[in-house]
BALOBA-1460 file (C-alpha; in Angstrom, 3 decimals):
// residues 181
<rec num="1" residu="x" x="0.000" y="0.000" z="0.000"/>
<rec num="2" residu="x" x="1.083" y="3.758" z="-1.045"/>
<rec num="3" residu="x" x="-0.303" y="5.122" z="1.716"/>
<rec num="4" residu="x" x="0.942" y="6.116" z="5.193"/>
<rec num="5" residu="x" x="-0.968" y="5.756" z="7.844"/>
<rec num="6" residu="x" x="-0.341" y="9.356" z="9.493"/>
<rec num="7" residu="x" x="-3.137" y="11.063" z="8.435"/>
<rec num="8" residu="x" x="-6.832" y="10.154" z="9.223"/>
<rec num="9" residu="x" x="-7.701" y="9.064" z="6.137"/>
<rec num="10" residu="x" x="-4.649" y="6.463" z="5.773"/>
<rec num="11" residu="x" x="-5.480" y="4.774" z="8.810"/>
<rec num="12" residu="x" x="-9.558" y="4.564" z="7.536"/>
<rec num="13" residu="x" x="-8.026" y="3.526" z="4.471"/>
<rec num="14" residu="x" x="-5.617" y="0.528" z="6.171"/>
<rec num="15" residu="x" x="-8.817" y="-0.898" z="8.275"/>
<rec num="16" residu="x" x="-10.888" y="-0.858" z="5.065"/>
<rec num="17" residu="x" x="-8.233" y="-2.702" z="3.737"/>
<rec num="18" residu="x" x="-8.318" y="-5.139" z="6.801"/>
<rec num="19" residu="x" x="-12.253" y="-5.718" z="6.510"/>
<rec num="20" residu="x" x="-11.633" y="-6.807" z="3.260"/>
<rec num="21" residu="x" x="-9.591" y="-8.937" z="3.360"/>
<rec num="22" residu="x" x="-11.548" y="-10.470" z="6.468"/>
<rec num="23" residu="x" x="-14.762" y="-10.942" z="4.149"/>
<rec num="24" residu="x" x="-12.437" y="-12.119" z="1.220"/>
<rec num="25" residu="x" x="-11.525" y="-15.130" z="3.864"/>
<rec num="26" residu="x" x="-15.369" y="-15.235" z="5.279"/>
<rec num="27" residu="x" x="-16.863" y="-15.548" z="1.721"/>
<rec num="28" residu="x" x="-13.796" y="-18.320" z="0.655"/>
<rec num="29" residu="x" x="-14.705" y="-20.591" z="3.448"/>
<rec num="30" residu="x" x="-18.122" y="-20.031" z="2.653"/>
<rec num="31" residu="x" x="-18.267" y="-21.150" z="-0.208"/>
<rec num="32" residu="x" x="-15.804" y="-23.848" z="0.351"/>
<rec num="33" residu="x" x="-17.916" y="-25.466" z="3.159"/>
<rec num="34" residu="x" x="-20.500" y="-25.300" z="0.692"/>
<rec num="35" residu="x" x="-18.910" y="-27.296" z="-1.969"/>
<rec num="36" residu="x" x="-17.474" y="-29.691" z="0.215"/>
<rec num="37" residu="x" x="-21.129" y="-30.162" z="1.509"/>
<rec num="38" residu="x" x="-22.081" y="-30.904" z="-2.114"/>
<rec num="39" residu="x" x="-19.116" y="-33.523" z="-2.855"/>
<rec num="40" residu="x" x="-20.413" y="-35.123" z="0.348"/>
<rec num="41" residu="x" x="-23.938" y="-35.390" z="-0.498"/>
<rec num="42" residu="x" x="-22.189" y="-36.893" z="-4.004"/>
<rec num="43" residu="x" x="-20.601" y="-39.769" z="-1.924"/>
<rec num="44" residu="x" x="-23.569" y="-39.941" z="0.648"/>
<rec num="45" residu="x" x="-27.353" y="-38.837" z="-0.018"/>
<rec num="46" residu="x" x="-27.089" y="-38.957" z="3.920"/>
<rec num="47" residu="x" x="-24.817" y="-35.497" z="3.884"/>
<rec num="48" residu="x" x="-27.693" y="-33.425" z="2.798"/>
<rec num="49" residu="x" x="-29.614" y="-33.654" z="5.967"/>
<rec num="50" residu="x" x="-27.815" y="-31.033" z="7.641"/>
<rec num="51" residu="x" x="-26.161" y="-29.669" z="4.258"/>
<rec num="52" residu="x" x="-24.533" y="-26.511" z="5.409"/>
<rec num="53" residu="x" x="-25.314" y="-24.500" z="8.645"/>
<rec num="54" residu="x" x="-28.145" y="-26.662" z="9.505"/>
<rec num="55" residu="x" x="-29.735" y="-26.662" z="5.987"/>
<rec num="56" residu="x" x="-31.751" y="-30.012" z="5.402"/>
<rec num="57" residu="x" x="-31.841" y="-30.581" z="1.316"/>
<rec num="58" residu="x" x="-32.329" y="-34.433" z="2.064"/>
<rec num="59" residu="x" x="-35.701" y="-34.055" z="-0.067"/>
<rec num="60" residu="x" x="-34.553" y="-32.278" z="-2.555"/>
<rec num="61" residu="x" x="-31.832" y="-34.000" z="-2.880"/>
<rec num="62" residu="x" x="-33.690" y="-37.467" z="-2.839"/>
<rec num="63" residu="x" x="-36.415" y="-36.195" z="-5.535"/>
<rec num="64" residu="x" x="-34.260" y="-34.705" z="-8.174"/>
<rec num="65" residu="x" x="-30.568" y="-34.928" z="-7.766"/>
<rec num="66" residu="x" x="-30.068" y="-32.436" z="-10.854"/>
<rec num="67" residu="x" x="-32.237" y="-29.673" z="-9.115"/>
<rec num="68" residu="x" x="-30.391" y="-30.505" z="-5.865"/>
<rec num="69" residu="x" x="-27.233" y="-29.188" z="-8.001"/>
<rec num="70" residu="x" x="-28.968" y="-26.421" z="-9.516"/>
<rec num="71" residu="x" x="-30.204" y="-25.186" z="-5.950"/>
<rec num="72" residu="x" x="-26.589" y="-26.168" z="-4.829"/>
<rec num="73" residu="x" x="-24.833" y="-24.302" z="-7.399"/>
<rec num="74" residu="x" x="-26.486" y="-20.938" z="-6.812"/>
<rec num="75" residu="x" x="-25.892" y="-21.407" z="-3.389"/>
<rec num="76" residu="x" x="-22.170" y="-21.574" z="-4.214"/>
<rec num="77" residu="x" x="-21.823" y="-19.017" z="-6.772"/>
<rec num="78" residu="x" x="-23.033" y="-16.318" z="-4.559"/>
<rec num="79" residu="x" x="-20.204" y="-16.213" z="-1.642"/>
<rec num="80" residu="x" x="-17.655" y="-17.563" z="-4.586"/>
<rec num="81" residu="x" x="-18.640" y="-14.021" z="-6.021"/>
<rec num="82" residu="x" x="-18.289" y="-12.202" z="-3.100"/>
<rec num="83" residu="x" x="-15.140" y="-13.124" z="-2.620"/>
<rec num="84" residu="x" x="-13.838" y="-12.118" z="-5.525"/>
<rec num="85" residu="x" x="-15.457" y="-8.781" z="-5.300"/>
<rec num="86" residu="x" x="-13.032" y="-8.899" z="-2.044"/>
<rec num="87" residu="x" x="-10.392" y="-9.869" z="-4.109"/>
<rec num="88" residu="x" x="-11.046" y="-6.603" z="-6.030"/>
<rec num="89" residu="x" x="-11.613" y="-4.385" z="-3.334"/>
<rec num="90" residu="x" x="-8.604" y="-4.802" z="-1.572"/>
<rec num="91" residu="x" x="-6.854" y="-4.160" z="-5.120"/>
<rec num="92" residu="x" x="-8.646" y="-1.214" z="-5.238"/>
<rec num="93" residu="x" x="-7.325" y="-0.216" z="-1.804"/>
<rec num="94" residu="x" x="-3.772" y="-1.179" z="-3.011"/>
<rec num="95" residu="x" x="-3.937" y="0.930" z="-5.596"/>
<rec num="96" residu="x" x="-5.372" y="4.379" z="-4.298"/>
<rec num="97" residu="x" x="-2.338" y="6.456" z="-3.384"/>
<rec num="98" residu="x" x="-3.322" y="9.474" z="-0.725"/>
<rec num="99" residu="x" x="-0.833" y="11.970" z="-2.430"/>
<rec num="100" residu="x" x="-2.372" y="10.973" z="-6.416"/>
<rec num="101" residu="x" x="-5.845" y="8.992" z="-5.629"/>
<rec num="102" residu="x" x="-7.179" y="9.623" z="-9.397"/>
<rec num="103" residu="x" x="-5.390" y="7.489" z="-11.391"/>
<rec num="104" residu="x" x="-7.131" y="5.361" z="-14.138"/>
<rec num="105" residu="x" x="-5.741" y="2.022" z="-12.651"/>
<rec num="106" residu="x" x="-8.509" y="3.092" z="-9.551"/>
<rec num="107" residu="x" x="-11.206" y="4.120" z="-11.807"/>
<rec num="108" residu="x" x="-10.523" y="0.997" z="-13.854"/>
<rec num="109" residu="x" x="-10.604" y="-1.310" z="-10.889"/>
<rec num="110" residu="x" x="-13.954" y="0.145" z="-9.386"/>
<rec num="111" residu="x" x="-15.872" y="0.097" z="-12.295"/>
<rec num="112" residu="x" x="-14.583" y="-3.525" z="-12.927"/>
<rec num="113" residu="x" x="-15.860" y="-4.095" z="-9.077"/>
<rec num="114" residu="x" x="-19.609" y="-2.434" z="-10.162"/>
<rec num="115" residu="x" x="-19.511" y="-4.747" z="-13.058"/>
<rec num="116" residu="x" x="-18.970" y="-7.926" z="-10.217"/>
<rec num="117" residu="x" x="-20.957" y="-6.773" z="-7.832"/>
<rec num="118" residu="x" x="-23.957" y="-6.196" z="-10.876"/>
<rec num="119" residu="x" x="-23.170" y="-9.930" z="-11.904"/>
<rec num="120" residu="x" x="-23.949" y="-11.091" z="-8.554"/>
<rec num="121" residu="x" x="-27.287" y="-9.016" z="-8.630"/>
<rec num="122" residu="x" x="-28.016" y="-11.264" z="-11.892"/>
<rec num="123" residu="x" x="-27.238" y="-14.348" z="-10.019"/>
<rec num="124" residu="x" x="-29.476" y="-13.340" z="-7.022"/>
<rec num="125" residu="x" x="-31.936" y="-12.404" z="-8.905"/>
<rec num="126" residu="x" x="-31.649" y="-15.708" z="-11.454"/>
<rec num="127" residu="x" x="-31.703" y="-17.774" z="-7.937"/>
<rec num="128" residu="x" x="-34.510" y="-16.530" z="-6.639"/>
<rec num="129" residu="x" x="-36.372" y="-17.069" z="-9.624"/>
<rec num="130" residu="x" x="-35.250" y="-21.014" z="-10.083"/>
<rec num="131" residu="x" x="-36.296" y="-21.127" z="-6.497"/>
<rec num="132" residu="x" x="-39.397" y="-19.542" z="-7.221"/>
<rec num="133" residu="x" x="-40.575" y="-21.627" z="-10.409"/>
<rec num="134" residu="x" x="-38.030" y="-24.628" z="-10.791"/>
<rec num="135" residu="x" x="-38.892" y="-26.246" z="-7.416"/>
<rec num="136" residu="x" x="-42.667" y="-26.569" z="-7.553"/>
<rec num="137" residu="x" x="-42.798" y="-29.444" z="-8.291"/>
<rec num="138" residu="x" x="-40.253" y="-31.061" z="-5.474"/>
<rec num="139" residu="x" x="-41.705" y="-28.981" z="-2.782"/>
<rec num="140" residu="x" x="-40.848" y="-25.900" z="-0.562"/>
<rec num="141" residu="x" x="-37.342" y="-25.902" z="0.879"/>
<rec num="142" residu="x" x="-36.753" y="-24.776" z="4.316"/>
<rec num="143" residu="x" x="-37.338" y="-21.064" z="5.365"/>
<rec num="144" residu="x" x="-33.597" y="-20.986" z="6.687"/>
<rec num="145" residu="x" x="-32.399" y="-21.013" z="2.766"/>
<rec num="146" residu="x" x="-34.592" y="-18.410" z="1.577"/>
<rec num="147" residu="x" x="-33.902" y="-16.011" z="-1.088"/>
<rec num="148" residu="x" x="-31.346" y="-14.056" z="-1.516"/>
<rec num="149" residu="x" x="-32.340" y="-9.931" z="-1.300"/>
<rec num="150" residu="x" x="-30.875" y="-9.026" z="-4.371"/>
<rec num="151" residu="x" x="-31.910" y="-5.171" z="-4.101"/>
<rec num="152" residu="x" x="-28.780" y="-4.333" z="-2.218"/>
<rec num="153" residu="x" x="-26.754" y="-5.797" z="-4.681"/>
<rec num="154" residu="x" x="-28.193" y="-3.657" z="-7.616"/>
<rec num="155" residu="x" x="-27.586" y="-0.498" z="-4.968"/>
<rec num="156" residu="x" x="-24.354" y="-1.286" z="-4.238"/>
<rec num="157" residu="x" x="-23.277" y="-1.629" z="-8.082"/>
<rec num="158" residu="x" x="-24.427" y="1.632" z="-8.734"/>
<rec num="159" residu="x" x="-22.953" y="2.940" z="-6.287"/>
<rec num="160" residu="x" x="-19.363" y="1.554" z="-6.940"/>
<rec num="161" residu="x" x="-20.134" y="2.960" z="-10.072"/>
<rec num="162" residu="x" x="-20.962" y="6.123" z="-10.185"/>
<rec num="163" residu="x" x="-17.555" y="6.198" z="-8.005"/>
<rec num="164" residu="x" x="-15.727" y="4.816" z="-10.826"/>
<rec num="165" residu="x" x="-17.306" y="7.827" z="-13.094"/>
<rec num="166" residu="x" x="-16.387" y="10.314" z="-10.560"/>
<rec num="167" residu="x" x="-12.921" y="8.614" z="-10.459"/>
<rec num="168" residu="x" x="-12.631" y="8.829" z="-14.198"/>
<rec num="169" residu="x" x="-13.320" y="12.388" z="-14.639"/>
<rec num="170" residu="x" x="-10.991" y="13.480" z="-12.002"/>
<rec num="171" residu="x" x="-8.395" y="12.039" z="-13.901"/>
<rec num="172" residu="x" x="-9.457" y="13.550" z="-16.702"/>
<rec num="173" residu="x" x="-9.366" y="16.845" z="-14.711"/>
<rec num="174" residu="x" x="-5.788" y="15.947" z="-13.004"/>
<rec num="175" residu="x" x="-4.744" y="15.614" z="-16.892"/>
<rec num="176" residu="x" x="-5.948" y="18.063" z="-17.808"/>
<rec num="177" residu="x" x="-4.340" y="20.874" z="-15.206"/>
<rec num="178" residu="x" x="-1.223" y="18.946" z="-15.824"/>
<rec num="179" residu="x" x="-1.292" y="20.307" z="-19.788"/>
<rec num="180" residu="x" x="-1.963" y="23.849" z="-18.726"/>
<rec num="181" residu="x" x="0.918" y="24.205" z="-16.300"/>
């Protein structure tokens, strides 16, 4: 990191940097527990009674094994994702430098993090409509799985980038003093 940790800002900037990388490990385990709770149910049917924290997908898992997956994979994409937007995050972090903080590598990054963060909108929103109309016919599955609420998702993509926008055009200002001096 560029940044010193002198000024107010640095030291906000180094625990952002810490609490990412804390959900970058949160949402890895995550959805590592998740698939080894899958590749467990592969080898026993047994393992989906208490799938992951408590979840029992026994039925499911017992009435369609392909919708099982489906219902599995979603459930494993969405922390997968998050993690990654993590992963991005703290590069963002890395990258913003307290003495220059518009550079294009920033503005780059964060609009590459809206783009993530809107991807995992899509797969919220794609889950909770296989969960929605793909499982009537196996049955409800426990309240504890429940849907995913994707509306913070589409928020927080905006968000990011209309940052990413704001980051842009102050480098295009910062160039653009640069030519007149």
């Amino acid at each position: 990191m560029e940044f010193k940790a002198k000024t107010r800002t640095g030291q906000i900037l180094i625990i952002l940097n810490i609490l990412a990388w804390v959900a970058f490990v949160g949402f890895a385990i995550e959805a590592g527990a998740i698939l080894f709770s899958y590749l467990m149910t592969a080898i026993g049917p047994e393992a989906a009674r208490n799938f992951y924290n408590g979840l029992d997908l026994y039925d499911l898992r017992q009435a369609n094994f392909w919708e099982f997956t489906g219902v599995v994979s979603f459930k494993f994409a969405i922390p997968a994702m998050k993690a990654y937007a993590s992963i991005l995050a703290i590069k963002v972090l890395s990258k913003v430098s307290l003495s220059n903080p518009f550079t294009i590598g920033v503005a780059k990054a964060l609009e590459k993090l809206s783009y993530v963060v809107l991807e995992i909108w899509v797969i919220a929103m794609v889950n909770n409509a296989y969960l929605t109309w793909g499982l009537k016919s196996v049955g409800e599955l426990p309240n504890k799985y429940g849907d995913y609420v994707s509306g913070e998702f589409i928020f927080m993509a905006g968000l990011v980038f209309v940052i990413a926008q704001i980051f842009k055009r102050g480098v295009e200002i910062q160039s653009e003093n640069e030519l007149t001096v």
